[in-house]
Structures are given as C-alpha cells and as structure tokens.
N, C-alpha and C positions, 0 to 999 in steps of 0.2 A: 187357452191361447193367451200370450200377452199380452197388456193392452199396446203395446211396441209394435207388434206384428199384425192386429186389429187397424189402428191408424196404418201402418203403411198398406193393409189391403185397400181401403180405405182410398186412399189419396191414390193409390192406382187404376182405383176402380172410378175414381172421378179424372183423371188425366186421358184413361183412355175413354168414358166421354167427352171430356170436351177436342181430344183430338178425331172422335170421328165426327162432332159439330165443326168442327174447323175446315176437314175434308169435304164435308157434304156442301160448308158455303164458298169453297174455290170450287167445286163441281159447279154449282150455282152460277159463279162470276165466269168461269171458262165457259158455259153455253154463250154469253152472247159473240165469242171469238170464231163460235163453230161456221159459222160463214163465210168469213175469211179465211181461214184453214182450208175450209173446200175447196174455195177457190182456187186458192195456193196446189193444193193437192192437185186439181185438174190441169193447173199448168205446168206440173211437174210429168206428167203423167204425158201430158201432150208431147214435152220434151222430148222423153224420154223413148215415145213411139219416134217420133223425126229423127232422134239419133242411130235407131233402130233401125230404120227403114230411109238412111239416106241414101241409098241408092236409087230407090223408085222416085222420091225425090227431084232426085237430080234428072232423070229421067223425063219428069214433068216439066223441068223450069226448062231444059233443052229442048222439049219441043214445045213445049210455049214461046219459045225466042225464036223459034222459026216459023212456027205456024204465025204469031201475031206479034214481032219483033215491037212497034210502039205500045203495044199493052204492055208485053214483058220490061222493058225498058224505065216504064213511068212505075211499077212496081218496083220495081228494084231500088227506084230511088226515094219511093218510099218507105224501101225497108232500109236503105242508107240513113233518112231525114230519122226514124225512129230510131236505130243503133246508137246514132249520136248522141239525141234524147237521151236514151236511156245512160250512156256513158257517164253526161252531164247531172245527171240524179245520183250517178254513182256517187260522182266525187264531194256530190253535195251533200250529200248523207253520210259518207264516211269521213 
C-alpha cells in the first residue's frame, strides 16, 4: 500500500474517533435538557388529548356552568387572566 493511502486511513480512522468523541459529549450536554423535554412533551400530549376530546369537554364546562355557575365563572376568568399572560410572553420573546 502507499504511504498516500496509509495516511489517509489514518486520518479517517482518527476523524471518525473524534467524531464519535464529539457525539458521545453532545449526548452528555443534551441529558441535562431531558427534563424539560418531558415536560414539554406531557404538555403537548395533554393538548393534544383536549383537542381530541373536545367534545366531552365541552360537555363538562356546560354542566359545570349550570350545576355551579360562580365557580365556572371565576374559572373562566382565570383562564382569560392566563391567555393574556401568555399572549404577553408571546410578544416578548418574539
């Protein structure tokens, strides 16, 4: 073999160590995200059941407004007083 074809084994056989040393310390640095991911993940999840099941839903907040109209009421505006919130984080972070 050449020493032309020696070196570039060589220099590949060392690049693809240090790219799986590279892989293995973003593995590393991504675990301490994996908590926040979760999170994220179960709120997406949650979502995605309510969107699913907005019927029954609706079903609940309707007879919640009748069975206990000032609970349902003081709810509501607390999920008004958070939409807002959250609107206000929107625009601040984008």
């Amino acid at each position: 073999m050449s020493p032309e074809l020696v070196e570039l084994a060589l220099r590949k056989q060392r690049l693809q160590i240090r790219s799986a040393e590279q892989r293995e310390a973003l593995v590393a640095h991504a675990r301490a995200f994996a908590p926040v991911l979760g999170g994220i993940d179960r709120i997406a999840d949650s979502v995605r059941w309510a969107r699913d099941n907005a019927p029954i839903l609706s079903g609940v907040a309707i007879f919640v407004l009748v069975a206990r109209p000032r609970a349902a009421l003081r709810w509501a505006r607390r999920g008004w007083i958070s939409w807002q919130f959250l609107q206000r984080v929107r625009k601040l972070v984008s």
